[in-house]
N, C-alpha and C positions, 0 to 999 in steps of 0.2 A: 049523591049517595042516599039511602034507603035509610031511617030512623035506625035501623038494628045494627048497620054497620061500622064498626069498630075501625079508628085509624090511626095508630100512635106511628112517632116516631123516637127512635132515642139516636143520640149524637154522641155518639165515643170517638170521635175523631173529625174535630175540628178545623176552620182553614188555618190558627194558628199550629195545630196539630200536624198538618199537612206539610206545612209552610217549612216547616223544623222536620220534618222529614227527608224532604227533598233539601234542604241544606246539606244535610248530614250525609244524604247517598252522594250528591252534587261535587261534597269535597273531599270523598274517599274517589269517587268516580273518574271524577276527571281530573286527576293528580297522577292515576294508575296506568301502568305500563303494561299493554294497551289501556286505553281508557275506554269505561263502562260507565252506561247511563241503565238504572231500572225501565222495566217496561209499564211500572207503578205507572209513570209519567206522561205516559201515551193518553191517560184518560180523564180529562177534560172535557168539558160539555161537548166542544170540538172532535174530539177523540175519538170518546162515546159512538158521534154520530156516524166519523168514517168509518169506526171496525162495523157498526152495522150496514152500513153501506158492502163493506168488505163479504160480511156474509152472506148476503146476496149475488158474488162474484161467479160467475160459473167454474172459477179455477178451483175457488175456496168451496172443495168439498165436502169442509168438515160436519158446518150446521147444518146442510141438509142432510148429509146420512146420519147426524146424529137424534135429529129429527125425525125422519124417517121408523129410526130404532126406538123413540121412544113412545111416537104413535100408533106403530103394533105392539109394545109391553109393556104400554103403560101399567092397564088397566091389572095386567098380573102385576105389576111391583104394586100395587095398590091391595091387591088381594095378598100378599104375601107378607106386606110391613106391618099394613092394619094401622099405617101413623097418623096421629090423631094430631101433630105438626109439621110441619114441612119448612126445611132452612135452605135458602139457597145461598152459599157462596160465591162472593163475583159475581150478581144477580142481573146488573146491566139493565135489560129493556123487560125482562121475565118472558120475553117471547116464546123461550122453548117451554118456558114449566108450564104454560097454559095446560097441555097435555097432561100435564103430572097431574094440576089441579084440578082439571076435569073427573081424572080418574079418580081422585082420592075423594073430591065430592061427593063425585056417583056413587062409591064404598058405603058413603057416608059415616067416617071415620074423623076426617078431616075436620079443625075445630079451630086452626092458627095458621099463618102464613106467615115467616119471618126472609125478609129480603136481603142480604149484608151485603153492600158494594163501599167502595170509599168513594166515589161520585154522588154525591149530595144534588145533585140536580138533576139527574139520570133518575136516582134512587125516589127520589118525592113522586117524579110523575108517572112513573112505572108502578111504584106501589099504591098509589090515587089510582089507577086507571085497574087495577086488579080487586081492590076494594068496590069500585063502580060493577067491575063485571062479577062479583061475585057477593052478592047479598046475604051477611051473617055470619059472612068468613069471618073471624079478627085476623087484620093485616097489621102488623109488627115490624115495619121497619128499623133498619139497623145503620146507620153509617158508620162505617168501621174497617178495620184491617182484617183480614182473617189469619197474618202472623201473631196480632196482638187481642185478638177479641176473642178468638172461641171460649175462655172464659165466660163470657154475657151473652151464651145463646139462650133463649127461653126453655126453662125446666118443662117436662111431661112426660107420659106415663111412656109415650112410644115415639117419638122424633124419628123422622125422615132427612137425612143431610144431605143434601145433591149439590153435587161439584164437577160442573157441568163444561163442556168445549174444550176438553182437553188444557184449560188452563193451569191446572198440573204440571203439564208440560214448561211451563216459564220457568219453572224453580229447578233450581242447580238439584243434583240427588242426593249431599249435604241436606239443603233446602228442604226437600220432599221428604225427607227422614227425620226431621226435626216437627213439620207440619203434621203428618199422618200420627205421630207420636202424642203431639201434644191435641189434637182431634181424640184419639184413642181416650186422651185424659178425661178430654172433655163430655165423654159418651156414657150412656148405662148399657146394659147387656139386651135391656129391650129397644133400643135405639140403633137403626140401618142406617147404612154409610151407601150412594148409589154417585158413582165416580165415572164419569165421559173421558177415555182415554184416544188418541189419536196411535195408530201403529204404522210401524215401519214397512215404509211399499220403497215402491218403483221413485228413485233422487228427482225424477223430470218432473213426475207429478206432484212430489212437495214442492217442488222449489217453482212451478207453474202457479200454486195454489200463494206464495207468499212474497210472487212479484209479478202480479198481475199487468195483463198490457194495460189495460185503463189507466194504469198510476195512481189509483188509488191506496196500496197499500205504501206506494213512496209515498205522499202524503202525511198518511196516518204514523211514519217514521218520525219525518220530518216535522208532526207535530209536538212531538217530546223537546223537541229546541224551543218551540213558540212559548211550549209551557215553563221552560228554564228562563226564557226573556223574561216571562209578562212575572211572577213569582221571584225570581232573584235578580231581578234589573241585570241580567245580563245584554250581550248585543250580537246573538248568532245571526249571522244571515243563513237563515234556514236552504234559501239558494243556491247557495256554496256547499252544499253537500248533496251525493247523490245514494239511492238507496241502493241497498245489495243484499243478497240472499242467499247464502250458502248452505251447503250439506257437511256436517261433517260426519264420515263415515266410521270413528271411531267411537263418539259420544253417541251416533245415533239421536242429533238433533240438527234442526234446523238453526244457524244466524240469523239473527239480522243486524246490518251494522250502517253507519251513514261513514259515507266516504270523501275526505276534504278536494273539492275539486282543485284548488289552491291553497299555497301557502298563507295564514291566517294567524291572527290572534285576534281574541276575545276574551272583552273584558265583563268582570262578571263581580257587580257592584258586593252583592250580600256576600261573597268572600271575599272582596277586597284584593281579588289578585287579578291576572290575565294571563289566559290559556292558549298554547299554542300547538299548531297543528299545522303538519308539513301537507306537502300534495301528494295526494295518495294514500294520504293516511287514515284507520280504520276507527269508529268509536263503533263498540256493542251496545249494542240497544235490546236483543230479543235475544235468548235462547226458545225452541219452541222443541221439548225433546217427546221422541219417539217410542214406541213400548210396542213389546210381543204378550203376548196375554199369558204365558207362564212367569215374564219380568215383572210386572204390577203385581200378577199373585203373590209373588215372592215379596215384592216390595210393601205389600199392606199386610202379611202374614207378620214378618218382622216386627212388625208394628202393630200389629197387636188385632188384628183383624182377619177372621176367617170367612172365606167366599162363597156365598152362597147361591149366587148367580151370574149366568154371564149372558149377555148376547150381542152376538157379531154381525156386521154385517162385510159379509165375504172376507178380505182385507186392509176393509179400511177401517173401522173404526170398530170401537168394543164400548161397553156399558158393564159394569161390576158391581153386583149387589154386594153388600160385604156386612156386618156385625162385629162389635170386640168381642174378642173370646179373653180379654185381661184388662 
C-alpha cells in the first residue's frame, strides 16, 4: 500500500458472535417441520470460494449479466448519485464493485469504500486488495450482519448502498420487508439505494443456473453441514445427502434443499441432542426468490423508497436506482 492509503477494519460480529448465531438458527432449524438451515451458513472461507467458483459457471447467469449492466451504467449511477461513499452489502470478493469504483473515482466524488460481509477472511483480503488498487481511497471495512448492522454504516454527506447478486433474493418477503425498512431508517434523503435483482424467466434456465452439471453448486450445499460439523461438533456426513433444486411456481423462488439418501441420525454436540432424518427427506437450505420489475417497485416504494432508475438487461436481470422519500 501507498503512504496515503487508509485501512481500517471494524468487527461487529465476532466468531463468538457467529458461533451463537448459528446455535440459535441450528435449534430452531433443525427441530422444524420441515427442517431449515439459513444460507448465512454456506459462507465459510470454504464457501466463499465455491459460490465464486459458482459464478464463473456458464449456467449461473446471474453475475455476468449483472456485470455486464453495470459496466455500461456505471459511469451514469456515478454521474447521477455524486456519492462521495460507496457501501457494499454481502461484499464477498468486491469483484463486481471494481466497476462502481472505477466510475465513482473517475467522477472524482468518491472519498470512502465501506465493504460489510460476515466472512472475516473473505472480507480482509478483498478489502487489502481494493486499498492496493486504489491509492487515497479510505477503505473501511466492516464485518458484520446486514440484519443487525446497518445502524454502523459510515455517516456522509451522499452514501452509495449497493446490494448486489440478487442476494435479496435469500430473504423470506417477511424478511425483505423488515430489511428495506430498517435500510430506509438507516438512509438520509441525499443517500442512493442501487439494488441487483434476479427476475423471473423460463423454470429450465433457473434451475440449470442452481444445479449445475459440474457439481459445483451440490458442493457449495453440502458445505453448510461441514460448517455445522466443524462449529457445533456435530457429525453430518455431508455424503448422505444429495442436492436438489426446485422451482416453485407460487412463491416465484428458487429451493435448495439437501436430501437424506438414507435413514440417519446425527448427533450434534452444542445442543446436546441428535437429529433425525428418514430417506427421502428434505432440509431447506436456500430460497433464492424471483422479481418482475413493477414487484421490487412496489416492494421498495412500501418501504420507503422512490425509483429513480432502472436498467434491464432483456429478462434476466434488473439494477434499481432508488432514494428514500421518508
Amino acid at each position: 500500500m501507498t503512504p496515503d492509503t487508509r485501512f481500517t477494519v471494524d468487527v461487529l460480529l465476532s466468531a463468538d458472535d457467529r458461533r451463537a448465531a448459528l446455535l440459535a438458527d441450528a435449534r430452531v432449524g433443525l427441530t422444524s417441520s420441515p427442517k431449515v438451515l439459513s444460507p448465512v451458513w454456506f459462507y465459510d472461507e470454504r464457501g466463499s470460494a465455491l459460490f465464486d467458483e459458482i459464478t464463473r459457471l456458464p449456467e449461473y447467469y446471474l453475475t455476468r449479466t449483472e456485470r455486464g449492466l453495470l459496466r455500461a451504467h456505471a459511469a451514469e449511477i456515478a454521474l447521477v448519485t455524486g456519492a462521495d461513499t460507496l457501501i457494499e452489502l454481502g461484499s464477498g470478493t468486491s469483484e463486481k464493485t471494481r466497476m462502481l469504483l472505477d466510475a465513482t473515482t473517475a467522477h472524482g466524488s468518491l472519498k470512502c469504500y465501506t465493504p460489510l460481509d460476515v466472512s472475516e477472511e473473505i472480507l480482509l483480503e478483498s478489502a487489502a486488495t481494493v486499498a492496493g488498487e486504489y491509492p487515497g481511497l479510505e477503505v473501511n471495512a466492516v464485518v458484520g450482519d446486514f440484519h443487525r448492522h446497518l445502524g454502523a454504516l459510515p455517516a456522509g454527506p451522499s452514501r452509495l448502498v449497493a446490494f448486489l447478486g440478487s442476494t435479496i433474493g435469500n430473504l423470506t418477503p417477511g424478511e425483505r420487508r423488515r430489511f428495506l425498512f430498517d435500510l430506509n431508517c438507516a438512509l438520509g434523503h441525499d443517500d442512493w439505494f442501487l439494488l441487483g435483482v434476479d427476475l423471473v424467466k423460463d423454470p429450465s434456465v433457473l434451475l440449470a443456473a442452481y444445479d449445475d452439471g459440474s457439481g459445483v453448486t451440490a458442493e457449495f450445499n453440502r458445505n453448510a453441514l461441514r460448517v455445522v460439523n466443524r462449529e457445533l461438533d456435530a457429525h453430518f456426513d455431508p455424503e448422505a445427502f444429495e442436492h436438489v433444486a426446485v422451482w416453485d411456481p407460487v412463491n416465484e423462488w428458487i429451493e435448495m434443499r439437501l436430501r437424506a439418501t438414507c435413514d440417519q441420525t446425527v448427533a450434534i454436540g452444542a445442543l446436546e441432542t441428535r437429529i433425525t432424518f428418514d430417506q427421502g427427506e428434505e432440509m431447506r437450505t436456500e430460497i433464492s426468490a424471483k422479481f418482475t420489475p413493477d414487484g421490487i417497485g412496489a416492494e421498495l416504494y412500501e418501504a420507503g423508497f422512490v425509483t429513480r432508475r432502472t436498467w434491464q438487461d432483456g429478462g434476466d436481470f434488473l439494477l434499481v436506482l432508488s432514494q428514500p422519500y421518508c
